[in-house]
Backbone as CSV, one residue per row, in Angstrom:
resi,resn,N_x,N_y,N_z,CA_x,CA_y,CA_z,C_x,C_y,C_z
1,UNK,-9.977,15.850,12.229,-9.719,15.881,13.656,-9.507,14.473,14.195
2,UNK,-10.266,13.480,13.668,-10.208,11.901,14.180,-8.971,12.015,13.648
3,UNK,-7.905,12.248,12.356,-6.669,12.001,12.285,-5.788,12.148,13.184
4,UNK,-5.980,13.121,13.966,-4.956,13.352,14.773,-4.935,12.967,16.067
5,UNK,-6.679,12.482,16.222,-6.798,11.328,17.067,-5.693,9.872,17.050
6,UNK,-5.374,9.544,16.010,-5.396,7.938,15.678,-3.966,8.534,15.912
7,UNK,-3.338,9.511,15.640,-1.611,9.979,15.697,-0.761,9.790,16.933
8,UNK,-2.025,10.259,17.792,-1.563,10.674,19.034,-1.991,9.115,19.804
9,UNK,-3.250,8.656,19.691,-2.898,7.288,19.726,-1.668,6.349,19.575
10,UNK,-1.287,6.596,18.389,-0.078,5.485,17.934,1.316,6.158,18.776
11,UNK,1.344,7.635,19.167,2.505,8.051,20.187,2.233,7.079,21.840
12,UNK,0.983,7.324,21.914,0.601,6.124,23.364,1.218,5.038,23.242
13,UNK,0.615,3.816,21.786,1.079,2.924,21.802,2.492,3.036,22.083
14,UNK,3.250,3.543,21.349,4.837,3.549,21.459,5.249,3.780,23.163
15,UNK,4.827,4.428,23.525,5.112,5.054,24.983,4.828,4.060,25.717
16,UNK,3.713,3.109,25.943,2.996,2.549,26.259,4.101,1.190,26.425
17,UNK,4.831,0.712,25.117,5.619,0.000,25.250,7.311,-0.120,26.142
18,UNK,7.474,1.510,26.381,8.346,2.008,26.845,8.530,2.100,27.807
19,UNK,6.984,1.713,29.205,7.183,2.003,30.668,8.642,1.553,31.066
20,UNK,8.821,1.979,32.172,10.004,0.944,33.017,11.481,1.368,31.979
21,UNK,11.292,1.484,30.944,12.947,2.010,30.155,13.385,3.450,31.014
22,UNK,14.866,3.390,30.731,15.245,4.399,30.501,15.559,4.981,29.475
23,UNK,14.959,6.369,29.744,15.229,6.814,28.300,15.730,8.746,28.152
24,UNK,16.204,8.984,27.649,16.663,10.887,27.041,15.719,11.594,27.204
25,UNK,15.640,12.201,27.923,14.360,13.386,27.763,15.152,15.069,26.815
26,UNK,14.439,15.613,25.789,14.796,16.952,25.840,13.951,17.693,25.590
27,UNK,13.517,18.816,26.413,12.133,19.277,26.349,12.384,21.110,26.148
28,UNK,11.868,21.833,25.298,11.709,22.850,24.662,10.906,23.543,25.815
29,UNK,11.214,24.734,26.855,10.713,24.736,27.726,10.206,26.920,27.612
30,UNK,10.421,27.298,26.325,10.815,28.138,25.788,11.350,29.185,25.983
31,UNK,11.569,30.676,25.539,12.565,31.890,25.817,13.761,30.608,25.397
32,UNK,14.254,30.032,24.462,15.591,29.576,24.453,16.087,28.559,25.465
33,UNK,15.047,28.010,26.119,15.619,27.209,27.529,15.237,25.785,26.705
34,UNK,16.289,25.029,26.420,15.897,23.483,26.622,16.298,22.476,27.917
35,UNK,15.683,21.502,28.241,16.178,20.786,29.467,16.223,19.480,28.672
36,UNK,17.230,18.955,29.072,17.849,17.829,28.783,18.133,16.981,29.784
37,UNK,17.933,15.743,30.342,18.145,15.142,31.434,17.761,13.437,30.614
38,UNK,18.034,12.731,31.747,18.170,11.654,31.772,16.580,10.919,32.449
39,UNK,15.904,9.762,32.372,15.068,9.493,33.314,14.714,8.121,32.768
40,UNK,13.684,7.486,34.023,12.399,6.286,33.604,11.408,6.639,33.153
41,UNK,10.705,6.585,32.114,9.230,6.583,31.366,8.506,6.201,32.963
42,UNK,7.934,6.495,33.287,7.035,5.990,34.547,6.223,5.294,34.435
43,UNK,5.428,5.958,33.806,3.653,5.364,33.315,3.087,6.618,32.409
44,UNK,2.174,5.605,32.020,1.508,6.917,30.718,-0.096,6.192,31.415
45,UNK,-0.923,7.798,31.379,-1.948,8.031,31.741,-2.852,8.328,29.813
46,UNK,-4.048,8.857,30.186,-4.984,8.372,28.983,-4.510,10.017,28.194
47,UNK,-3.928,11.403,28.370,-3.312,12.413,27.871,-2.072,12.676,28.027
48,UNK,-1.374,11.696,29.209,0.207,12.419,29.707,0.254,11.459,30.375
49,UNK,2.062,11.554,30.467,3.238,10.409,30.248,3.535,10.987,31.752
50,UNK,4.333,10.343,32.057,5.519,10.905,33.401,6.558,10.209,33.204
51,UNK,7.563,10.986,33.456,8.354,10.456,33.599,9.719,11.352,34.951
52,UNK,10.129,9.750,35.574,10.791,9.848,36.990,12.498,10.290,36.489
53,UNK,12.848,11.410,37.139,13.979,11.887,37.194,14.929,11.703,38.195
54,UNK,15.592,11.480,38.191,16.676,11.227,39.514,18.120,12.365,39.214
55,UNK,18.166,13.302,39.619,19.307,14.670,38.920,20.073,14.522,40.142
56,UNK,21.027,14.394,40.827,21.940,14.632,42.041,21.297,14.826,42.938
57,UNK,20.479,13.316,42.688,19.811,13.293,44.737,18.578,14.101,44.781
58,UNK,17.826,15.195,43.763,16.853,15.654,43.675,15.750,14.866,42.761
59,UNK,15.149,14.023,43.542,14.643,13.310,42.551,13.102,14.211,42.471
60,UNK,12.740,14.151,40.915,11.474,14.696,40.633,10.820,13.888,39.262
61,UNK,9.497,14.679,39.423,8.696,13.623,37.941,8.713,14.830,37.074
62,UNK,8.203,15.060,36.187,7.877,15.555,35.365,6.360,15.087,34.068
63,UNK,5.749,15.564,33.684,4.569,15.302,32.576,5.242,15.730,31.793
64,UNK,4.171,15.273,30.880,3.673,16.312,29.393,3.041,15.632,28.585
65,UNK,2.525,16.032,27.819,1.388,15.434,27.065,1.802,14.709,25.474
66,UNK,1.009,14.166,25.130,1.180,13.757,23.683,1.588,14.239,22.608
67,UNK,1.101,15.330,22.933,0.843,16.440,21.637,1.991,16.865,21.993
68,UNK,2.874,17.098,23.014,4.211,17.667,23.075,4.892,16.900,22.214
69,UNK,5.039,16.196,22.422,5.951,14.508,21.512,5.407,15.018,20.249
70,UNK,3.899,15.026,19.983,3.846,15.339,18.289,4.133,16.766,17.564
71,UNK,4.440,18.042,18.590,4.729,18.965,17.820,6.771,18.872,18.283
72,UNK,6.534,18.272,18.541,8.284,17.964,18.618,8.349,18.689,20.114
73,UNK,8.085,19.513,21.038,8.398,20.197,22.158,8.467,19.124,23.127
74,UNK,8.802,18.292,22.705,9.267,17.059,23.795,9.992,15.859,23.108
75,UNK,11.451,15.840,23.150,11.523,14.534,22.078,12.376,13.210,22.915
76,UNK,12.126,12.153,23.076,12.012,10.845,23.675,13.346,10.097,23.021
77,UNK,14.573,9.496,23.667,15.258,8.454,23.001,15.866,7.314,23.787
78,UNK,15.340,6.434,23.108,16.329,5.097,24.010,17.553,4.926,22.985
79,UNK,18.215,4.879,24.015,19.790,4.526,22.992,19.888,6.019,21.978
80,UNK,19.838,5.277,21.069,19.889,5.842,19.627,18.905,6.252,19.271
81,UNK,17.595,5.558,19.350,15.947,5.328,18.772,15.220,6.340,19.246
82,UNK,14.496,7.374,18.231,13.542,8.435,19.087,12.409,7.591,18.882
83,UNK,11.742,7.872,20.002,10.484,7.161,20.340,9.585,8.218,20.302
84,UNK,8.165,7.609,19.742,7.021,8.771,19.631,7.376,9.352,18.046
85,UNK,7.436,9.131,17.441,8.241,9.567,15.836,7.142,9.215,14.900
86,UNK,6.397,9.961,13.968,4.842,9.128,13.450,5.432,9.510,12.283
87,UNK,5.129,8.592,10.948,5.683,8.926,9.598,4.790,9.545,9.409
88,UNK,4.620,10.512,8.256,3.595,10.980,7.935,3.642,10.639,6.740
89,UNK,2.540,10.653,5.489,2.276,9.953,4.492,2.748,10.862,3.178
C-alpha cells in the first residue's frame, strides 16, 4: 500500500512542476464519453489537481485526483510529453 503511496507521490511531483503550463486534458468521463479540451494546470492541492478551462467564453475549472492520472482516466500532455506517466519496474 506505501507503494502506491510513493507512485502517486511522484504523479504530484510531476504536476507540481507543471503549475502555470498549458497543457491537453483528456478525461474518460464514462458510458463512452471522453472530454478533451485544452487548459492551465492551476494548482495541485495534497489529493487533486485543477485545472482552469477557458472553452468559448465559458470559462470553468475542473479536478480530479491522482489516482485518475494513475489508472489512466485522466491523461495530461504538454506539447508532445504525457505528464504523470510512472515506469513501472
Amino acid at each position: 500500500m506505501s507503494k502506491q503511496r510513493n507512485v502517486l507521490a511522484e504523479i504530484k511531483k510531476d504536476l507540481d512542476s507543471c503549475v502555470g503550463k498549458k497543457i491537453k486534458l483528456r478525461a474518460n468521463r464514462g458510458r463512452r464519453q471522453v472530454m478533451e479540451a485544452e487548459g492551465i494546470l492551476e494548482r495541485t492541492y495534497p489529493n487533486v489537481f485543477v485545472v482552469y478551462l477557458d472553452k468559448q467564453n465559458a470559462v470553468r475549472r475542473v479536478s480530479y485526483t491522482y489516482a485518475d492520472v494513475l489508472t489512466e482516466t485522466v491523461e495530461l500532455m504538454i506539447g508532445d510529453t504525457r505528464i504523470g506517466m510512472v515506469e513501472t519496474a
